[in-house]
N, C-alpha and C positions, 0 to 999 in steps of 0.2 A: 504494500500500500504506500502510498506516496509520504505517508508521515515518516515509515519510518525510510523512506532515503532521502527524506530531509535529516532527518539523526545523523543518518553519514555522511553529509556535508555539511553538517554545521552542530560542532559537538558541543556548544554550549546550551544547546535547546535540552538537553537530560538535568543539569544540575540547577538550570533557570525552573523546571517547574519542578524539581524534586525541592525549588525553594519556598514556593505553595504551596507544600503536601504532597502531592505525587507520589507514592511508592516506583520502586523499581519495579514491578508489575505491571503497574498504570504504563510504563514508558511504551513498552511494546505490545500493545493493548491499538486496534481501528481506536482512530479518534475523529471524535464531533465536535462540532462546533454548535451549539444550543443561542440561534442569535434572535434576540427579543426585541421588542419596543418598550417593556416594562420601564414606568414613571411615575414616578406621582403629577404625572400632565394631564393627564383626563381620564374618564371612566373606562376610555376604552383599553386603557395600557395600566393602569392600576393595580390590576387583578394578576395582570401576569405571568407574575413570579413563579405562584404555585403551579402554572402550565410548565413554567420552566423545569421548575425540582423536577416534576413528575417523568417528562422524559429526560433528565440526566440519571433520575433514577433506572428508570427501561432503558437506558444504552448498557447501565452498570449492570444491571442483570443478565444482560444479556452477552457480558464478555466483554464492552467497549468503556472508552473513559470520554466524558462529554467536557468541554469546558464552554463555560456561561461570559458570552456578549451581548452589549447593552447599546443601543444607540434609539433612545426616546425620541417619539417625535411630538407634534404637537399637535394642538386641537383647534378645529375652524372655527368651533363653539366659542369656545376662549379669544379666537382670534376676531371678531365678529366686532364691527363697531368701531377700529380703531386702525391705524398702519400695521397693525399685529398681522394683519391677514395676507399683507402682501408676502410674509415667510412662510405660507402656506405651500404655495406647489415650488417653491424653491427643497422646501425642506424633502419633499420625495424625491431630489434628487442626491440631495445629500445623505441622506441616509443610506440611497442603493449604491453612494460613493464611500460607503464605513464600512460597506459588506464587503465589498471589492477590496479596500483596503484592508480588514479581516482575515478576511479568506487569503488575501495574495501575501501578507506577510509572513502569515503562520500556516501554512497549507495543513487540510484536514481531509480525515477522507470522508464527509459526509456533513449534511448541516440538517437541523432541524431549526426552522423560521418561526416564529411566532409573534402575532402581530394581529390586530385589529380592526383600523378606520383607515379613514379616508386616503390618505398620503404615505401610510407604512404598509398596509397590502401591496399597492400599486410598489412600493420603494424594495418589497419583499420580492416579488415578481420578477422586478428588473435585475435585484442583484443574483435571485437566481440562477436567473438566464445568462447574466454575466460572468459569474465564476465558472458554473458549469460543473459544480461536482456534484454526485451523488444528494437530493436534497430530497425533502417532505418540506409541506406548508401546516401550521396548523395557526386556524384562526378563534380569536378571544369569544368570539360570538356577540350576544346581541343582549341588549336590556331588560328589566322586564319591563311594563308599560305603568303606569302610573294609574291613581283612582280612576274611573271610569273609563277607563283604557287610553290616560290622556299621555301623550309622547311629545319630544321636546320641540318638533318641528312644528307646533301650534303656537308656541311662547313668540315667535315671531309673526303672528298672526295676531296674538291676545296685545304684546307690546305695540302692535302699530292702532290697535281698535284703542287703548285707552290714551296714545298719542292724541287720537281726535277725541276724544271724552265720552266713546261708546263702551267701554268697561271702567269701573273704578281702580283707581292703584293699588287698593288692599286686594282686587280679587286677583290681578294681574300677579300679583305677589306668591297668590294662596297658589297659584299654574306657576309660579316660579320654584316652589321648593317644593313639588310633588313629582316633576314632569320626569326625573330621571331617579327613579326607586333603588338601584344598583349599580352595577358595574355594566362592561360591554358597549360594543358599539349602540349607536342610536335605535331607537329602535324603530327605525320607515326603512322604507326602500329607496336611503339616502346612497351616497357615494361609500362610503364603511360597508353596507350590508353587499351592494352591486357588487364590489370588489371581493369580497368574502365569497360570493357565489360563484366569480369569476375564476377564484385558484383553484375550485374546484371542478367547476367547469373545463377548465386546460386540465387536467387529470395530475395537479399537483397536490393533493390532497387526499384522504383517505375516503371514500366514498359516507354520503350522508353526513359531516362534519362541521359542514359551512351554516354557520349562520345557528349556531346550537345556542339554549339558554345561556346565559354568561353563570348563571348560580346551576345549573344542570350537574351534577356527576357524571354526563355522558360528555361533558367537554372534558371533566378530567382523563377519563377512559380515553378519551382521542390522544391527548397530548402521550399518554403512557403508551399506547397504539404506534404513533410515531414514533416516540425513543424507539421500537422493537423494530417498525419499519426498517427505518432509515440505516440500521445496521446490515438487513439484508438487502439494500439497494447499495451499500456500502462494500460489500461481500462481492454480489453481481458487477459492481462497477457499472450499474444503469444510471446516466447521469440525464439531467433535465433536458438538453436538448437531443437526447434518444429519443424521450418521451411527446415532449412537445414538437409539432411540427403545424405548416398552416390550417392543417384538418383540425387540429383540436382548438385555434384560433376561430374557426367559422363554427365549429361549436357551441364554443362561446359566445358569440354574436347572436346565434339562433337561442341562446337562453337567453343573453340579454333580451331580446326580443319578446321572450314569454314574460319577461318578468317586471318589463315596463323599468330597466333599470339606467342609474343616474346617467346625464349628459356629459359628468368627467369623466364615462369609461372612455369616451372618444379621444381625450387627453391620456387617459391610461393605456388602453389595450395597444395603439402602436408603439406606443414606448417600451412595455414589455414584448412586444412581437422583435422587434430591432434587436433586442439582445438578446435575443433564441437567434438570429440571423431571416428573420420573418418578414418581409415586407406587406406588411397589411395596415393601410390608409382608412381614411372615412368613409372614401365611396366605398368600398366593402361595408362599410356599415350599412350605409342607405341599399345599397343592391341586397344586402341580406334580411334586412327588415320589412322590405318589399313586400307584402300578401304573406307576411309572418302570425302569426296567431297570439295574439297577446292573453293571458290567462291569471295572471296576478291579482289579487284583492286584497295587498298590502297598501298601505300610504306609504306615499302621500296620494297618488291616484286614485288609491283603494279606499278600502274600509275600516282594515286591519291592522293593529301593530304585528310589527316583523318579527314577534318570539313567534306567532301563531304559524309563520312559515315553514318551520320544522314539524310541528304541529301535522302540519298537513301534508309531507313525506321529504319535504327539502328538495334540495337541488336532485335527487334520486325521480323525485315525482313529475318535476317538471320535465325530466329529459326522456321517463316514460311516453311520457303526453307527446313528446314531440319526437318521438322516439324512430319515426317515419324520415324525417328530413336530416338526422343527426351521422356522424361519420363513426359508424359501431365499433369501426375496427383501431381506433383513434388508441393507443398503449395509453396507458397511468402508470401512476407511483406504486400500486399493488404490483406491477408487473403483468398485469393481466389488462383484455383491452375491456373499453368502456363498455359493448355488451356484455359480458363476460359479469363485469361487477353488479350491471343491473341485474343479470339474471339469477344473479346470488345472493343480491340484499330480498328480490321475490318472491325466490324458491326457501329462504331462511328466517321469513316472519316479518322484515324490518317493517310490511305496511300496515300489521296488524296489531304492532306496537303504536305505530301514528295512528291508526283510528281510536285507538285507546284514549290518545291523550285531542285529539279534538274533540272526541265524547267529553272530555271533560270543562271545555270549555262550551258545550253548548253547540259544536257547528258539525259539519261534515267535514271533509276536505277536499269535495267538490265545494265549498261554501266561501275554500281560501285558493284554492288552486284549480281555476275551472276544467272541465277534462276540454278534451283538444276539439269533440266537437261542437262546443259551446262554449265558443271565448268569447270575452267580453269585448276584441279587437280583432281585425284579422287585416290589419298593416302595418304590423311592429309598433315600436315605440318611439324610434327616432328617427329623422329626417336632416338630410345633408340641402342646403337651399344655395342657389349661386346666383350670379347678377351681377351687373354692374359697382352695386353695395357691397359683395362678396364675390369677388370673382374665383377666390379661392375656396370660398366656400363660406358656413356658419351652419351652428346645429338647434334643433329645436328639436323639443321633447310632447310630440302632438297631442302624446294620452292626456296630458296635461295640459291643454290646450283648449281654450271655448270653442264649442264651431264654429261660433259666429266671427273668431280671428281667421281661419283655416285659408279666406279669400278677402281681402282689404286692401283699400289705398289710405293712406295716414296722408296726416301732415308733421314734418320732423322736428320736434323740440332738442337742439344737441347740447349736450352739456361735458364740459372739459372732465368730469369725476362724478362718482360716485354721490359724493355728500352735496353735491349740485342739486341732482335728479332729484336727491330724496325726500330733500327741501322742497322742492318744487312739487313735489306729488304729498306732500304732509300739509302744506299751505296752501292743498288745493288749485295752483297755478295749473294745474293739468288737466286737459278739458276732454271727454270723450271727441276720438276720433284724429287722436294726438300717437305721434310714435317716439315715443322718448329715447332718445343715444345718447347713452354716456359712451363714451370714447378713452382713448391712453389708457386704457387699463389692461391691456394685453401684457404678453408675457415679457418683453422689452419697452411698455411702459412704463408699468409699477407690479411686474412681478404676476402679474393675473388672479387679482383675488376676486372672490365672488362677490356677486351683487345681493344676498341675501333678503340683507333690508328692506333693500325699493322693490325686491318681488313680492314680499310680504306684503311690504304697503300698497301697492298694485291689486293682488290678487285678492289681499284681504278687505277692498273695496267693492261691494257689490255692482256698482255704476261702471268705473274704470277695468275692473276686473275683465267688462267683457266686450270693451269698448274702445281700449288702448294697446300697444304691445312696446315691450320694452328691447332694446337691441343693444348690444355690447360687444363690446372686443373682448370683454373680462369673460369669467364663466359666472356659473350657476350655484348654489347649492342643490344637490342631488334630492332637498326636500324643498326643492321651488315648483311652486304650479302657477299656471295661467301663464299669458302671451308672451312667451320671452325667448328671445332668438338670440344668442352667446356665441363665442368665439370666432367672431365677423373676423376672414382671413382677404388680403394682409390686414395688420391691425393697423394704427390709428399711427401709432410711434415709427411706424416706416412708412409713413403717407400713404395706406393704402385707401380705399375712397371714402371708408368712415369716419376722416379726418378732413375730408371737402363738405359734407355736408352743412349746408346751412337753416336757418331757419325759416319754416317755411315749403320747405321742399318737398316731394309729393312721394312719399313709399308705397311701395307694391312689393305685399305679402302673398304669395300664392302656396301653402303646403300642397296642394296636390301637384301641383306642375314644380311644384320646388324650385319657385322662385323669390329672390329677394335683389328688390332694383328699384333705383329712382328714376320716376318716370315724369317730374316737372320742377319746374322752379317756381317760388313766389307763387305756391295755388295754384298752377295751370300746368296743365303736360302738355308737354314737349315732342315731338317726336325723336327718338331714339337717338340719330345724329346729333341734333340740338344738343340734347341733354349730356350727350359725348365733349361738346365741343366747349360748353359750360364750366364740363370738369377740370376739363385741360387748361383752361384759363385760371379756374383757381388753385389748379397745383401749379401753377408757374408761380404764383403768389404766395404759395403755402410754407411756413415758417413755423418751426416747432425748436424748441431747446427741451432733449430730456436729461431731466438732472438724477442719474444713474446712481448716485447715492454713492455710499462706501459699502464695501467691506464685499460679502456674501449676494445682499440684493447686487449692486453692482455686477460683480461677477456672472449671477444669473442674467441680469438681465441684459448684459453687453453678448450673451452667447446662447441663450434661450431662443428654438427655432420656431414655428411654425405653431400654431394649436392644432391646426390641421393633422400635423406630423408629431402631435406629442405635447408640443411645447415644453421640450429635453434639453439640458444644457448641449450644444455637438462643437 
């Protein structure tokens, strides 16, 4: 195994960890590397630890010696509100850059990942793909839901009603300290949960795993599952990009698809596809969601919090359901391919333990999980839109969507930021039939944090909710709904055209033609050349200073590509 001919050429690595304990046993013993997000940063990384012990206990039973790495990431939650958030998608890079440097200092034969939300799945993923040795995923799982099944992605919903003085501030308070009862990711089918689905989806994962109660003893059972795995993939020398290839990439697309999941997978899944050696872009997204069957009745789209998703047979049920369109022969982390595991969790009870625990909630798991020929959708969840506005593209999340947005001409309200817009739609300045742009917020603007806020206060408007759309370079949160079009490619900070817009200007939304374009100036359309030849006069004129910051943002954001393609440092 490679650890130990790193021994024979570099004979200080025997007496450096015989100076942390190590026995002479341990030396020549397969070694793991056991690398976490565990912190006390948020609920979803908390809890951790004890995933941690659990499989450094299962390598040690099993003949191997694990050693525990830590590279915490943080929280959108946390970050929400303030410049906090622009170190939100910087941080998934830095993180898949601890693993790299991890892995490539001290070579191991095998890793077990362990990891959560939003930014450390996705950061898990990539460094996967990137080191390349022998690995398993195991994720922290999910929350439970608060009194009356209230979860955290309404607190932004409750904060913006009592901004306008339709809820009191005590009650706003009493959904403040209820919404998050435990530990675990959030509990919607925000960006954390998408991502959870997704490692397991790509068959890095141990089947039924993703997305498990965070207080459960069957996520203990995983993480101890893994320690045992990860030693016979250790043994086998089956490393991740054996396993993963573009089949099990459109895999996971076609679950996203079922599951109505977040709009940052589009920022994530090609950034972990590139470091498998994968090229797979957004139009693969939009071409795969195409006449997709959408089946989920989790929130935010849904009805339900996301513990109930295991509930109803997890990621096992969904790929059942779709089990027609999916690539069977796709290999996993078991060593066995993806049909293979289905017809094992089948034939060995796993659905009759889920009917068990949705009987106890009251539902079926037709209730949470529609069967395939009764979906609640049948064109996917997401949509790739281009135009003049986006020539490279920009994504919108349709499930989430009024219909009555689906086809509209706006008129453009643009605003330099975030805390512009938000102003402007809290003071009521926003009128139905207005499309608000905030701009510079892409990934070599200010890092590309989400527009959280102003979607809440949008959506959580009965009036504007169904009568406005909001457009950005920035992204989303994964628990945003109604009209909201994200990651407008080029962005704003390399003059791409949603840095010409002015006010005034006439937008054309079309999701079924998947289109997004300005089609007048000052109230009136234009025909097409016109509006062409408009643009090109104001970017002769167009003048921007980004002030790149120090340190970290900086760095991101002088080398951060595309949203399109990632938005990855290259």
């Amino acid at each position: 195994m490679i650890s130990q001919k790193i021994r024979e050429v570099a004979p200080e690595q025997d007496p450096l960890r015989m100076g942390m304990g190590w026995t002479v046993e341990d030396l020549s013993k397969p070694q793991i590397m056991v690398e976490s997000t565990f912190g006390d940063s948020h609920p979803g990384s908390a809890h951790l630890l004890s995933l941690v012990e659990e499989a450094v206990a299962a390598v040690a039973r099993c003949g191997g010696k694990a050693a525990r790495y830590f590279a915490t990431d943080i929280c959108d939650g946390m970050a929400q509100g303030h410049d906090g958030m622009n170190y939100s998608l910087v941080s998934r890079d830095m993180i898949a850059g601890m693993i790299e440097i991890h892995a490539g200092a001290t070579p191991f034969d095998g890793g077990v990942f362990i990891s959560s939300c939003d930014k450390a799945v996705p950061a898990h993923l990539m460094g996967i793909g990137r080191v390349n040795m022998p690995s398993i995923l195991v994720t922290g799982g999910v929350m439970d839901a608060g009194p009356d099944l209230l979860t955290l992605e309404q607190i932004g919903i409750y904060a913006a009603q009592c901004a306008r003085g339709e809820i009191t501030p005590e009650k706003l308070e009493w959904y403040k300290h209820h919404a998050c009862p435990s530990c675990g990711a959030c509990s919607f089918m925000g960006t954390a949960s998408t991502m959870q689905i997704m490692g397991e989806a790509l068959g890095l994962m141990l089947p039924g795993t993703a997305l498990l109660p965070a207080t459960s003893p069957a996520l203990t059972d995983a993480a101890r599952r893994a320690g045992e795995m990860v030693m016979q993939l250790a043994k086998m020398n089956l490393k991740p990009r054996d396993i993963v290839t573009r089949q099990s990439f459109e895999n996971a697309v076609m679950v996203h698809a079922a599951i109505s999941g977040s709009t940052n997978s589009l920022l994530h899944i090609p950034a972990i596809a590139r470091e498998f050696g994968v090229e797979f872009d957004a139009e693969m997204f939009d071409k795969l969601h195409r006449g997709a069957r959408y089946l989920l009745d989790i929130r935010p789209a849904g009805r339900w919090p996301a513990q109930y998703f295991t509930y109803a047979g997890g990621v096992p049920r969904v790929m059942e359901e779709i089990r027609s369109i999916l690539h069977l022969d796709a290999m996993t982390v078991t060593g066995k391919t993806l049909g293979e595991n289905l017809d094992e969790l089948k034939n060995g009870g796993y659905y009759d333990l889920c009917e068990e625990s949705c009987a106890r909630v009251g539902l079926t798991w037709q209730d949470i999980i529609r069967p395939y020929d009764r979906p609640i959708g049948t064109d996917g969840a997401i949509a790739i839109l281009r135009g003049n506005l986006a020539p490279d593209g920009a994504v919108i999340k349709h499930t989430a969507c009024p219909k009555e947005m689906f086809s509209a001409i706006l008129r453009a309200r643009p605003f330099d930021s975030e805390e512009a817009a938000l102003s402007a739609v809290l003071s009521h300045s926003i009128y139905p039939g207005d499309a608000v742009i905030i701009r510079y917020e892409g990934p070599r603007g200010s890092g590309m944090p989400e527009m959280f806020y102003t979607t809440e206060a949008i959506s959580s408007d009965p009036e504007l909710g169904r009568t406005i759309a909001l457009i950005t370079d920035g992204r989303f949160s994964g628990a945003s709904t109604g009209p909201v079009i994200g990651h407008v490619s080029p962005e704003a900070a390399e003059g791409g055209p949603i840095a010409l817009v002015e006010e005034g200007d006439l937008i054309r939304i079309d999701i079924p033609a998947r289109k997004l374009e300005i089609v007048g100036m000052n109230g009136m359309h234009l025909p097409p050349e016109e509006v062409a030849a408009v643009l090109q006069r104001r970017r002769a004129a167009w003048k921007h200073e980004n002030n790149a910051g120090s340190g970290m943002l900086k760095l991101f954001r002088e080398h951060a590509e595309s949203p399109m393609k990632g938005g990855s440092m290259r």
